[in-house]
Kinemage of the C-alpha trace (Angstrom):
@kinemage 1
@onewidth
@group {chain A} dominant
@subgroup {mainchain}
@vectorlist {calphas} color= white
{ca unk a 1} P -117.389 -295.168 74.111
{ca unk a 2} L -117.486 -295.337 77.676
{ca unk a 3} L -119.081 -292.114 79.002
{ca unk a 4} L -118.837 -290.353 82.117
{ca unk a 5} L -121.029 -287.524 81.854
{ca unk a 6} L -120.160 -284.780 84.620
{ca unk a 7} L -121.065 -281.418 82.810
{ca unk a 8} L -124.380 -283.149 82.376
{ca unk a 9} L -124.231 -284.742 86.039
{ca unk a 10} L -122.976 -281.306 88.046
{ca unk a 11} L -124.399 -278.459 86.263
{ca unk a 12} L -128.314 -279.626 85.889
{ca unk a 13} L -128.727 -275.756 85.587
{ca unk a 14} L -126.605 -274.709 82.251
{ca unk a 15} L -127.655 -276.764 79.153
{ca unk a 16} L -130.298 -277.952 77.665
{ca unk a 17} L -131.345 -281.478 77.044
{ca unk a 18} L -132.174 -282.303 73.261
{ca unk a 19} L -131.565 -284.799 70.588
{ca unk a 20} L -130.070 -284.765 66.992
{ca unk a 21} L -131.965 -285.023 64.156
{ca unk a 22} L -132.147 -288.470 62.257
{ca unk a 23} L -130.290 -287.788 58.669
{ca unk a 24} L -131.619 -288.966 55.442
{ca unk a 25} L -128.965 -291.136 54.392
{ca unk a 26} L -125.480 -290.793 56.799
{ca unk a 27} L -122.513 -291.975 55.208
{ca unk a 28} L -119.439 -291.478 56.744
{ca unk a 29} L -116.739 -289.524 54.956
{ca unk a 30} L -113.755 -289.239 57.117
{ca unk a 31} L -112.921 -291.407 60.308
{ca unk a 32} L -109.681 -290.173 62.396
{ca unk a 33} L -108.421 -293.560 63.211
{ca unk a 34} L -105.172 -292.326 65.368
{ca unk a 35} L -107.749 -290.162 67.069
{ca unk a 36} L -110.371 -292.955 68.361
{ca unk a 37} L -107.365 -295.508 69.174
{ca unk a 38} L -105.756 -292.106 71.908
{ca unk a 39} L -109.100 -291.485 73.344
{ca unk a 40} L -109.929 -295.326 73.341
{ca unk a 41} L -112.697 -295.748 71.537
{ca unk a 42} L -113.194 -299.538 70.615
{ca unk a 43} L -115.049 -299.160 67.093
{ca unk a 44} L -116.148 -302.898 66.857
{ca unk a 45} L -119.653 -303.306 66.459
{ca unk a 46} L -120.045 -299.236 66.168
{ca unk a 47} L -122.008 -298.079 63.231
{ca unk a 48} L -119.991 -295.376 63.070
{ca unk a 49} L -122.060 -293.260 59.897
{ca unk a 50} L -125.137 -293.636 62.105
{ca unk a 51} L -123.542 -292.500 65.489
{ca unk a 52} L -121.343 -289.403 64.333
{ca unk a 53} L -124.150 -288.027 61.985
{ca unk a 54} L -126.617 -288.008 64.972
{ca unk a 55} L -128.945 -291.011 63.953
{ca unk a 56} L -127.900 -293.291 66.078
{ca unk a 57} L -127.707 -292.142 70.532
{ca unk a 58} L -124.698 -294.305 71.921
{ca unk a 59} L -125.293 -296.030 75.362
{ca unk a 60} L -124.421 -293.424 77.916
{ca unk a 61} L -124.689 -290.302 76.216
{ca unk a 62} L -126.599 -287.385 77.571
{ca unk a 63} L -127.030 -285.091 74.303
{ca unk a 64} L -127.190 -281.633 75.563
{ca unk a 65} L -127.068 -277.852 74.408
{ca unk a 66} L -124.587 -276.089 76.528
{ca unk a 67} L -126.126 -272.190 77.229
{ca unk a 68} L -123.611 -269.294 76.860
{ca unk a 69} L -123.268 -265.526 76.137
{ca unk a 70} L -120.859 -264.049 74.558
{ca unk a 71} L -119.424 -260.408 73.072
{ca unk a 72} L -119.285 -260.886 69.798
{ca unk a 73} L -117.277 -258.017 67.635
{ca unk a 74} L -117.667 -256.176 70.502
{ca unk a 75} L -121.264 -256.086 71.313
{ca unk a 76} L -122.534 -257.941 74.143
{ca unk a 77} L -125.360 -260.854 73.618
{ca unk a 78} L -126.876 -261.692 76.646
{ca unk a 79} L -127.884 -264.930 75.136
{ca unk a 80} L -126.386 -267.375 72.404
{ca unk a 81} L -125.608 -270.985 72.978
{ca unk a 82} L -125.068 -274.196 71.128
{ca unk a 83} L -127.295 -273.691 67.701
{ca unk a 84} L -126.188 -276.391 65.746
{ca unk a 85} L -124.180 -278.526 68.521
{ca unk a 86} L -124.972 -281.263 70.732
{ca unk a 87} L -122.258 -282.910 73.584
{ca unk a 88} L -122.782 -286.412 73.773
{ca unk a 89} L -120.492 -286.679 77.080
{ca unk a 90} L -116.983 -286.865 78.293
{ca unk a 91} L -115.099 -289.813 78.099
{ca unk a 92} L -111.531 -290.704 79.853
{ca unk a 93} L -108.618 -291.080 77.098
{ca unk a 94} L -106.143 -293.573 77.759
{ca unk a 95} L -103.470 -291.069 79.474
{ca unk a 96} L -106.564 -290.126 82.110
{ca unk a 97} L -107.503 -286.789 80.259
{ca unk a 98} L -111.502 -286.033 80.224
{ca unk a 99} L -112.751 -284.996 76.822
{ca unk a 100} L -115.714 -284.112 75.261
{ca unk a 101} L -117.324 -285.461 72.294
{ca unk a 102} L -119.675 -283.308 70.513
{ca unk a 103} L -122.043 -283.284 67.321
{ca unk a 104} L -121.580 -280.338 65.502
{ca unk a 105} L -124.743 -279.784 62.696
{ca unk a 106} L -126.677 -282.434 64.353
{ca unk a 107} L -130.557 -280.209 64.087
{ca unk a 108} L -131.838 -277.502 65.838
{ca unk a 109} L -131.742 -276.957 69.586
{ca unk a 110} L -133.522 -274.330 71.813
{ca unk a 111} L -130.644 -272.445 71.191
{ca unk a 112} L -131.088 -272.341 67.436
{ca unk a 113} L -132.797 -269.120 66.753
{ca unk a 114} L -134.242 -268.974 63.339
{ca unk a 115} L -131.395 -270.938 62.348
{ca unk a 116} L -131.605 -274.659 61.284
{ca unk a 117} L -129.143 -276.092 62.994
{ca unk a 118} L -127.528 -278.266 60.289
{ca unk a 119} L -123.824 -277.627 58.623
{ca unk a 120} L -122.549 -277.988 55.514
{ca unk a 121} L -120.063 -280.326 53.541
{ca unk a 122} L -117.302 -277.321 53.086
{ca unk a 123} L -117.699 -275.719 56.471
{ca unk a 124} L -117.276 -279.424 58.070
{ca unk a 125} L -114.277 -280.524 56.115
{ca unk a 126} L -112.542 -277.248 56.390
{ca unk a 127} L -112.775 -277.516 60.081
{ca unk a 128} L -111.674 -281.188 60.080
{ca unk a 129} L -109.090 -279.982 57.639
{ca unk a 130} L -107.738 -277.086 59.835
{ca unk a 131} L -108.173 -278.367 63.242
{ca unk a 132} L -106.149 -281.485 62.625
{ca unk a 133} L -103.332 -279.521 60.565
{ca unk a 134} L -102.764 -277.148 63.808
{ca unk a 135} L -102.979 -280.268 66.217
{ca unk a 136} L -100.060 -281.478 63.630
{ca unk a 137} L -98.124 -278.093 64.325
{ca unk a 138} L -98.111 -278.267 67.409
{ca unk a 139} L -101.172 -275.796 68.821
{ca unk a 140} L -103.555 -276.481 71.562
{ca unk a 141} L -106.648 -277.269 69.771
{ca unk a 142} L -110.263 -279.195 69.653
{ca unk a 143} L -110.130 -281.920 67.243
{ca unk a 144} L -111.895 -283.733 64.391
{ca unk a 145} L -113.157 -287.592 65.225
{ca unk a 146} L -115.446 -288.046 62.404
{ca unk a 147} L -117.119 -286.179 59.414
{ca unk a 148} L -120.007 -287.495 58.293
{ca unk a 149} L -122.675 -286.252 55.141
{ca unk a 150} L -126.237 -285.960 56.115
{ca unk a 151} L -127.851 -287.113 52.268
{ca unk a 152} L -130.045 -283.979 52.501
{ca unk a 153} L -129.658 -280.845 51.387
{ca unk a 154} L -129.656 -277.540 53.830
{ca unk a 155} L -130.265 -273.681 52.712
{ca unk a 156} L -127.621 -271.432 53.077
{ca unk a 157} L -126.805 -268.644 50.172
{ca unk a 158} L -127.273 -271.961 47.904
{ca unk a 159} L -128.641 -275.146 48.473
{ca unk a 160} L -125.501 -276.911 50.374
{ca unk a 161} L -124.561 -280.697 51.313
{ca unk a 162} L -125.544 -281.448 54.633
{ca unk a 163} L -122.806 -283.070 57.285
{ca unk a 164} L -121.955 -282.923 60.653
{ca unk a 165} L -118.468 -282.956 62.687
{ca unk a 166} L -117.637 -284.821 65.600
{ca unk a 167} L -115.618 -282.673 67.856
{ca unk a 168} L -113.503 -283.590 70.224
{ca unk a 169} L -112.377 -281.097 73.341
{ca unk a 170} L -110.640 -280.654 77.042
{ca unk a 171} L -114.195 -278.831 77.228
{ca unk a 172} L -116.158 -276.765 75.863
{ca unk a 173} L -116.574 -273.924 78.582
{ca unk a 174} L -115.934 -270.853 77.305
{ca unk a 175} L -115.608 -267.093 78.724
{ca unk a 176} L -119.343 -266.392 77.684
{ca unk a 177} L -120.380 -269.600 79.564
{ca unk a 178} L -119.140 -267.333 82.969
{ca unk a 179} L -120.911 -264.225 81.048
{ca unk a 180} L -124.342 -266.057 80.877
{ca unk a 181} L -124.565 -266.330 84.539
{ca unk a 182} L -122.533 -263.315 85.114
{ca unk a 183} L -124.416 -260.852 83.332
{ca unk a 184} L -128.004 -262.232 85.388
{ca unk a 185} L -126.049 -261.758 88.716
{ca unk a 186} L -126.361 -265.466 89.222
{ca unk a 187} L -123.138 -265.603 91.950
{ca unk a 188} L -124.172 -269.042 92.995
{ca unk a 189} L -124.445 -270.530 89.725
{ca unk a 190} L -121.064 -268.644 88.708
{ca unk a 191} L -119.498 -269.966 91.720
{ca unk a 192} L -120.903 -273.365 90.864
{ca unk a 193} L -118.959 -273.392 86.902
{ca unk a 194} L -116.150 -271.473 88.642
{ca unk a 195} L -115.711 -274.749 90.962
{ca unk a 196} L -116.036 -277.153 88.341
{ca unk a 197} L -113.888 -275.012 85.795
{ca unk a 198} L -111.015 -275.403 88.955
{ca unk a 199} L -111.533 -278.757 89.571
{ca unk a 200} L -111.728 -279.977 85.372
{ca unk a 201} L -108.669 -278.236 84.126
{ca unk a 202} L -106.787 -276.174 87.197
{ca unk a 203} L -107.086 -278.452 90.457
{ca unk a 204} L -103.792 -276.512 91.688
{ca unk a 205} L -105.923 -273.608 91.731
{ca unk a 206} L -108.131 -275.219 94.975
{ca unk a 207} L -104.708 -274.795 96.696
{ca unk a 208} L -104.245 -271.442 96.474
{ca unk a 209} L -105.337 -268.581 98.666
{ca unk a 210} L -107.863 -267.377 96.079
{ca unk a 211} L -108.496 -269.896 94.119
{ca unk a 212} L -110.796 -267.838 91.491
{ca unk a 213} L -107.936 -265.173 91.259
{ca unk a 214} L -105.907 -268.027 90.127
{ca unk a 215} L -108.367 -269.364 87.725
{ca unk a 216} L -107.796 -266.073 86.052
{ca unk a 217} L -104.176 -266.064 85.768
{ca unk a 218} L -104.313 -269.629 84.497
{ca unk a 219} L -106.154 -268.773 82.084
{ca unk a 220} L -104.853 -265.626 81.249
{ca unk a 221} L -101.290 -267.858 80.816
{ca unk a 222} L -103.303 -270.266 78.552
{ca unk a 223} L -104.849 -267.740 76.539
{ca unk a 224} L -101.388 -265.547 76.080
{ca unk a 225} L -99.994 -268.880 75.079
{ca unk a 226} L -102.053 -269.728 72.499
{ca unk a 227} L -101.988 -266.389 70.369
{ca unk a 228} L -98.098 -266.880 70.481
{ca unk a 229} L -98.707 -270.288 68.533
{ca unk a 230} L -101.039 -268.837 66.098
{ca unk a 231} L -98.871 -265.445 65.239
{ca unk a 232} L -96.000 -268.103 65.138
{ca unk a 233} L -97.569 -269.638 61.869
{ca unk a 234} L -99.397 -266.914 60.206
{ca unk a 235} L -102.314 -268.555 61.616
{ca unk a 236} L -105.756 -265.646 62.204
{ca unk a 237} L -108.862 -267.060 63.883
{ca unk a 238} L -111.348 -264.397 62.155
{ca unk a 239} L -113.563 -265.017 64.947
{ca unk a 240} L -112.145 -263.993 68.275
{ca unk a 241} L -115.372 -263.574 70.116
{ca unk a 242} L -115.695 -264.233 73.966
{ca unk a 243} L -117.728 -267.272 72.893
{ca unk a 244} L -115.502 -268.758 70.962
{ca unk a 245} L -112.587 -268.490 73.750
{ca unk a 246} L -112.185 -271.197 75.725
{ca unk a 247} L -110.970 -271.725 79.472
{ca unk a 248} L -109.045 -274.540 78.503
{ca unk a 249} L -106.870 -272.418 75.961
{ca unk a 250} L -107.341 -274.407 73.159
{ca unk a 251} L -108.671 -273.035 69.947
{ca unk a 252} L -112.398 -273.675 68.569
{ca unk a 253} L -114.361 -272.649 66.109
{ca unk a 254} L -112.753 -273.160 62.470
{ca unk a 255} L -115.366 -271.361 60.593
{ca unk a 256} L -113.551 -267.858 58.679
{ca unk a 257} L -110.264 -268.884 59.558
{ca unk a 258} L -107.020 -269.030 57.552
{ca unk a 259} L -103.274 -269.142 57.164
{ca unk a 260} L -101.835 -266.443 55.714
{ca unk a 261} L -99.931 -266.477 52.071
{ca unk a 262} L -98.280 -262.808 51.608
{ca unk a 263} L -97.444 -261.351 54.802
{ca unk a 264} L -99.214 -257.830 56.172
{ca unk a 265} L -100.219 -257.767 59.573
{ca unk a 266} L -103.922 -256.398 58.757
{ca unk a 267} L -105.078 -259.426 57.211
{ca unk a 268} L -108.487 -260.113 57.627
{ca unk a 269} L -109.851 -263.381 56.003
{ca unk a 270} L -113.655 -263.515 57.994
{ca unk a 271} L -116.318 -262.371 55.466
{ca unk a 272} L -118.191 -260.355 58.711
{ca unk a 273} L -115.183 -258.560 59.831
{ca unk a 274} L -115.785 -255.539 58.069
{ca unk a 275} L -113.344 -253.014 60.497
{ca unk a 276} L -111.065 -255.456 60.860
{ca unk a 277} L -111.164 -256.117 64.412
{ca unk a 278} L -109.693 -259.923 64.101
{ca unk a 279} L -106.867 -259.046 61.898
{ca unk a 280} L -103.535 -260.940 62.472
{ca unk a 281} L -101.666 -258.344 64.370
{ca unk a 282} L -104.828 -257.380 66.724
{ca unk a 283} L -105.194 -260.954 67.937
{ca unk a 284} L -102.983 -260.075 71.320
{ca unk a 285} L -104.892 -257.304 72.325
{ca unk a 286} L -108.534 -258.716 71.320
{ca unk a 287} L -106.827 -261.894 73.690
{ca unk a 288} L -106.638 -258.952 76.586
{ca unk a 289} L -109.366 -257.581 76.157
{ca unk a 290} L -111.229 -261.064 76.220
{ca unk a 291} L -109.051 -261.845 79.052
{ca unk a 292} L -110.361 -258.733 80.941
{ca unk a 293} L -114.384 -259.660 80.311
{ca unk a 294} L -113.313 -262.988 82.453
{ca unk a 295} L -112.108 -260.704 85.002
{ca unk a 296} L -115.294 -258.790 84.928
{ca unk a 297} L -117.067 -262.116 85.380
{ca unk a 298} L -115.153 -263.382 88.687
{ca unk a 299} L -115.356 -260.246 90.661
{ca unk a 300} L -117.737 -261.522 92.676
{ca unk a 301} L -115.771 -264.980 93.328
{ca unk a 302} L -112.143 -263.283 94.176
{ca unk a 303} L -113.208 -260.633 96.562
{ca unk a 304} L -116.305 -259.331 98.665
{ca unk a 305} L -115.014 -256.166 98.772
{ca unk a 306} L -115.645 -254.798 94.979
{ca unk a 307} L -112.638 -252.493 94.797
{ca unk a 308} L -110.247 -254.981 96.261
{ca unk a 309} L -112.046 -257.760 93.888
{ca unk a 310} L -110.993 -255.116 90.794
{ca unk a 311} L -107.582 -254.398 92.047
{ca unk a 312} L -106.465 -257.561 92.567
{ca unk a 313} L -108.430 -258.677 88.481
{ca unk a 314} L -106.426 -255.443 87.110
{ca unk a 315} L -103.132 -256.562 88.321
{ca unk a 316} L -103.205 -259.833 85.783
{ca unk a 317} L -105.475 -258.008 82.970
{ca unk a 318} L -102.488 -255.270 82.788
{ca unk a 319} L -99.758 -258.303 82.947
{ca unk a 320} L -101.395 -260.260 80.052
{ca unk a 321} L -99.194 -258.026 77.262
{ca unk a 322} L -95.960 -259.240 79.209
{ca unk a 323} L -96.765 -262.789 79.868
{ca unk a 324} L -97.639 -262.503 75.874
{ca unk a 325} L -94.319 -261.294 75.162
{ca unk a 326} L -92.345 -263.941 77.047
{ca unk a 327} L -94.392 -266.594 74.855
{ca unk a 328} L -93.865 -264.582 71.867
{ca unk a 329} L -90.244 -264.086 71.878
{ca unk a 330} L -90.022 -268.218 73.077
{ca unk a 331} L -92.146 -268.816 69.958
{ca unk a 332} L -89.854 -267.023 67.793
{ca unk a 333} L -86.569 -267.773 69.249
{ca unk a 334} L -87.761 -271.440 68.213
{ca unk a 335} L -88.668 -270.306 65.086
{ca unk a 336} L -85.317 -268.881 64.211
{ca unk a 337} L -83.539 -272.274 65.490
{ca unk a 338} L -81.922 -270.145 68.647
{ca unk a 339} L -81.272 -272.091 71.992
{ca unk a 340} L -79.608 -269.125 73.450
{ca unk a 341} L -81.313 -265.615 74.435
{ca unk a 342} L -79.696 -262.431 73.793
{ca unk a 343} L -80.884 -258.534 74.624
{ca unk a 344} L -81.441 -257.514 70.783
{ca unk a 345} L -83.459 -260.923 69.965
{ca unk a 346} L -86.553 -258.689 69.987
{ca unk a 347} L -85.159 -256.471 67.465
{ca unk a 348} L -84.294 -258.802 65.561
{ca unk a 349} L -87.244 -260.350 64.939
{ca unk a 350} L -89.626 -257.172 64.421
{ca unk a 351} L -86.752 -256.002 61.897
{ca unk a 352} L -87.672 -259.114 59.852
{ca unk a 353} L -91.140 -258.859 59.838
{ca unk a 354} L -90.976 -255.399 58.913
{ca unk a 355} L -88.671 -256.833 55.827
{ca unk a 356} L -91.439 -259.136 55.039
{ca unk a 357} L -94.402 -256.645 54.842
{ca unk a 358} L -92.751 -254.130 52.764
{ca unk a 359} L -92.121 -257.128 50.312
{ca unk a 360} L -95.296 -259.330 51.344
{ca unk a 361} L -93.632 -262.074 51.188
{ca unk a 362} L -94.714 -265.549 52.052
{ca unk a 363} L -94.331 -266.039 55.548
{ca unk a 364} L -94.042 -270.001 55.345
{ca unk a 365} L -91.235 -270.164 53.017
{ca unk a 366} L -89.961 -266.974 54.682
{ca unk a 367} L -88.711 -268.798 57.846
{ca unk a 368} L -88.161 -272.316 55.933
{ca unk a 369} L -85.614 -270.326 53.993
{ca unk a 370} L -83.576 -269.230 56.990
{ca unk a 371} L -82.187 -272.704 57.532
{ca unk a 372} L -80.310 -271.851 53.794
{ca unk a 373} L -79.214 -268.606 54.778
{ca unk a 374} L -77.867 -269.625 57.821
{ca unk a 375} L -76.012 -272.166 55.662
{ca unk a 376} L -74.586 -269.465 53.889
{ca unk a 377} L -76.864 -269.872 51.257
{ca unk a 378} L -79.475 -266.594 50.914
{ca unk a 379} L -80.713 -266.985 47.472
{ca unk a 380} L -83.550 -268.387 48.667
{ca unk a 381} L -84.869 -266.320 51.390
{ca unk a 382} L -83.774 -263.510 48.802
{ca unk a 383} L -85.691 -264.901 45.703
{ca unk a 384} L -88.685 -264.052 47.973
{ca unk a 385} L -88.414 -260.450 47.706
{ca unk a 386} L -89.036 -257.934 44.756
{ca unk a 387} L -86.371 -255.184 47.006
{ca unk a 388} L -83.866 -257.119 48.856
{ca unk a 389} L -82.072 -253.593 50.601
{ca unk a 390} L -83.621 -254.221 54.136
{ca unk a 391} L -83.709 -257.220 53.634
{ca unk a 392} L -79.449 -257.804 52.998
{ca unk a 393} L -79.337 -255.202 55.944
{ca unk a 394} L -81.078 -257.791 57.921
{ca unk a 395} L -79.189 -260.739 57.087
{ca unk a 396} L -75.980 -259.465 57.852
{ca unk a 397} L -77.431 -258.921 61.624
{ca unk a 398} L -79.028 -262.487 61.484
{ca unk a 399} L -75.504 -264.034 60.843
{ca unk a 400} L -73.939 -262.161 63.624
{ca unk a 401} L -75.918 -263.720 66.119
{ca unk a 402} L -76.165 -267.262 64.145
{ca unk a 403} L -72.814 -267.385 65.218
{ca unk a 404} L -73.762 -267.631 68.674
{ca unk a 405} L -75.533 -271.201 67.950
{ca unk a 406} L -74.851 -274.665 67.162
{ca unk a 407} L -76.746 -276.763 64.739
{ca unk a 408} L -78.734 -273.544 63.657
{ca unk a 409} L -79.744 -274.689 60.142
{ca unk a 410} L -81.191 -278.371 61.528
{ca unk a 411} L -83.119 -276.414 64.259
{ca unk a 412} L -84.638 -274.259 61.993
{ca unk a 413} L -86.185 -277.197 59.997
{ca unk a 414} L -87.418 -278.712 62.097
{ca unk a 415} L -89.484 -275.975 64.031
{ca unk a 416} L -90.986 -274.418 60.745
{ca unk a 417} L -93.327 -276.645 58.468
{ca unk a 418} L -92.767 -277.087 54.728
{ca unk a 419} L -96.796 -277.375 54.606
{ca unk a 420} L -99.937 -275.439 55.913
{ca unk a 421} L -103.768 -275.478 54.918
{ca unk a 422} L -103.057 -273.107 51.830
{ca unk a 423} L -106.065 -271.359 51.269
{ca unk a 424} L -106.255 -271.658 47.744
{ca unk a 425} L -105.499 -275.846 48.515
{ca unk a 426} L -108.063 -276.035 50.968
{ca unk a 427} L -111.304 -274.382 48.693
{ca unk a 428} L -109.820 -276.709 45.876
{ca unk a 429} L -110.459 -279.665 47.683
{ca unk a 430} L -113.932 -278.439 49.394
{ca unk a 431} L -115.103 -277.602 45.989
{ca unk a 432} L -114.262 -280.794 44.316
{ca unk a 433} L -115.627 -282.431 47.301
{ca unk a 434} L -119.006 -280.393 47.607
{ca unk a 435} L -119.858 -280.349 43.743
{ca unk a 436} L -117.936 -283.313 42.357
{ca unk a 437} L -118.543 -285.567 44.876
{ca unk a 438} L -114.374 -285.971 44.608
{ca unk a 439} L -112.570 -286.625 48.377
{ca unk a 440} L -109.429 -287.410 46.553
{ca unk a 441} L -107.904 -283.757 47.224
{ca unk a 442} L -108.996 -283.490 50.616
{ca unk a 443} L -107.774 -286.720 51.576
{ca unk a 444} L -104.102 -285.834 49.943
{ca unk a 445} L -103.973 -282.339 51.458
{ca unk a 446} L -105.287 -283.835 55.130
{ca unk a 447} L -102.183 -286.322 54.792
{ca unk a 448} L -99.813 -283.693 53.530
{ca unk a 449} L -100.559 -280.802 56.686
{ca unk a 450} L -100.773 -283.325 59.120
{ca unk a 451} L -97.138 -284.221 58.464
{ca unk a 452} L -96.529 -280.043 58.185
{ca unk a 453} L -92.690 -281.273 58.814
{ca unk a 454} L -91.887 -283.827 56.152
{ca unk a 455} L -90.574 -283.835 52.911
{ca unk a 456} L -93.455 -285.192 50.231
{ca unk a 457} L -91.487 -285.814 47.252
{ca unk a 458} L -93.609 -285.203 44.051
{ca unk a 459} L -96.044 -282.899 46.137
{ca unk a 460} L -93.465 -279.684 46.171
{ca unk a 461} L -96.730 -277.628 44.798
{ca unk a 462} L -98.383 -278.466 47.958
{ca unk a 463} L -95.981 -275.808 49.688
{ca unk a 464} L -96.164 -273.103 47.149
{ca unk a 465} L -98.342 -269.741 47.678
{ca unk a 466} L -100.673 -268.928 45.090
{ca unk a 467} L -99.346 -267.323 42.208
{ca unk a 468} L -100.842 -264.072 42.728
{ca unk a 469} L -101.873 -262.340 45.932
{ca unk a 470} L -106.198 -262.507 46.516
{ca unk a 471} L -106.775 -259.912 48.873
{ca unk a 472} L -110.711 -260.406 48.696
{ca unk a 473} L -110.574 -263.525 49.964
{ca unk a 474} L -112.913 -264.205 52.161
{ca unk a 475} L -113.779 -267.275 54.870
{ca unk a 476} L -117.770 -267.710 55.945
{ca unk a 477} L -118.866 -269.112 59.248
{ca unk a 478} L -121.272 -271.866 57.837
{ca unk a 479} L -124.554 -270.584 59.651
């Protein structure tokens, strides 16, 4: 790995320098092959169980503890940062883009609080699981290089299987990085990751008239994006705290996430989200109001003047619900195979998904089956439902404006997977993993999602819901 380390280099000021702890006996579980060959890592004469468990410091890495804040549920924290992560450094992939490699559950950092900085066998592979299924659909995303287990044992609820992920990133700045400095009226340190936020994933912005005013709205269009992919798939985060929201608009932090079964629009899967404030249908507005804390944090960069600084901050906090709408209805128009755009197509769409939470039905096979009905064939899309009124209501509007497109079935296949991380899938294969020492499952279902589009003959159940609805399932975070 050839590192160029400029986080480390440029901002002395916001991490803090540590190294991993050296595991019992690292073997590695899961290398990601395709991953290492885009990003140009040459494995020969890499021990790779050594170097992604932590025991082993490649030549050039700085491992460092990035320092953050954060709001998390809604209540402020002056003071978190990397407890169980360690960057190793940036390295150039082969089409030029910087990324960052990272140790996730590597030991304990000054960050760590009482906790032990270590992470579990399930909590790894689900993340590796996850993160590489939505690269596979199609959603910005950090990614899985490497999972590796630890050979000791760590305390959580139970005695758990150690391991650690190697994560890979644009970066790993996030809204409570700006927060940390932010909220200890540090303008010239602000200024200083404001600069290097511009220069790493918005250079454009350096062009324009206010440059930091820009960083918002880039973000802001990043961030607005990104919810549209995940609302597209059924997809809820659990975990939408201004720590885990990064500038780079890709999604991090795979700990109580899922993909929903049954569709209702308060789904909450996180185990710690007791009023709901992550469920599926508030992730737009918890996006805002993230959005609007990064405003909060550049003040001081866009304008002297503090009322013009709001003003101006207000303008593209208020604008984040439209700029969410025009990615929404592009994400659905996709979804429902439409090249064309047409007045009602809003309409349209909420009318469905008001079919499909009076009848919970699955929203993966939900828009599969579309492709059949615009075929002429409903039975499946209708086999879904236990009261198919609405629903026949609907479908008669859906073929009016199919007949406004060309190819309509065909596009629908091929924008909707046949496979997601099922939930009830994905704890099958942890489990067998964690207690039976069994990778077989995990390695099928990490093959499966990661071609979400293609037909697996023989491995039909791998699409199927489970056969009853679990509403008390519940994802943990790993700490």
């Amino acid at each position: 790995m050839q590192f160029d380390n400029t986080y480390f280099s440029k901002l002395n000021d916001f991490y803090a320098e540590c190294d991993a702890d050296i595991p019992a006996d690292p073997k590695l579980i899961k290398f990601n092959k395709d991953l290492a060959t885009q990003l140009g890592i040459n494995t020969k004469n890499m021990n790779l169980s050594s170097i992604f468990s932590g025991g082993e410091k490649p030549e050039g890495a700085n491992t460092l503890a990035q320092i953050y804040a954060g709001h998390q549920f809604g209540h402020f924290n002056p003071q978190l940062g990397d407890g169980r992560a360690l960057l190793l450094g940036e390295i150039i992939s082969r089409k030029g883009k910087r990324i960052d490699i990272q140790l996730k559950g590597a030991g304990r950092t000054p960050f760590s609080r009482n906790g032990d900085g270590k992470a579990g066998l399930g909590p790894v592979l689900r993340e590796y699981l996850v993160s590489e299924a939505m690269y596979a659909l199609g959603v910005p995303t950090t990614r899985a290089l490497a999972a590796t287990s630890t050979g000791e044992s760590i305390q959580r609820e139970t005695l758990k299987k150690g391991a650690v992920l190697t994560r890979t990133a644009s970066s790993h700045i996030r809204i409570g990085t700006f927060q940390f400095f932010a909220s200890r009226q540090d303008n010239d340190r602000l200024k200083k990751l404001a600069d290097y936020t511009i220069e790493r994933h918005y250079p454009d912005a350096k062009n324009h008239e206010n440059p930091y005013l820009n960083l918002l709205q880039n973000v802001a269009n990043k961030q607005a994006y990104l919810i549209s992919k995940w609302m597209g798939l059924g997809f809820i985060h659990g975990v939408m705290n201004t720590d885990n929201t990064t500038l780079s608009g890709e999604t991090i932090d795979y700990g109580p996430c899922a993909f929903m079964d049954f569709y209702d629009p308060k789904t909450v899967f996180s185990s710690i989200d007791k009023n709901g404030r992550y469920a599926f249908s508030n992730q737009p507005l918890i996006a805002r109001w993230n959005m609007a804390r990064l405003a909060e944090t550049l003040l001081p960069l866009i304008n002297n003047d503090a009322d013009k600084a709001i003003q101006d901050a207000t303008k593209i906090i208020e604008s984040f619900s439209d700029i969410y709408e025009k990615f929404w209805l592009k994400e659905m128009r996709r979804k429902f195979g439409f090249k064309t755009k047409q007045e009602d197509d809003a309409e349209l769409f909420d009318s469905f998904f008001e079919t499909m939470a009076d009848n919970q039905v699955d929203f993966t096979q939900s828009f599969r089956a579309l492709a059949d009905v615009s075929e002429g064939n409903p039975d499946n899309l209708r086999n879904l439902y236990l009261d198919t009124k609405l629903l026949d209501t609907w479908i008669n509007k859906f073929k009016k404006r199919s007949l406004l497109e060309v190819g309509l079935a065909k596009n629908i296949r091929k924008e909707n997977p046949i496979f997601i991380p099922r939930n009830h899938l994905v704890e099958a294969a942890l489990s067998a993993a964690e207690f039976e020492d069994d990778y077989s499952q995990f390695e099928e279902l990490l093959d499966i999602v990661t071609n979400p589009y293609t037909e697996h003959p023989g491995k039909e159940i791998y699409s199927n819901p489970p056969i009853m609805i679990n509403s008390n399932y519940k994802t943990f975070c790993g700490t």
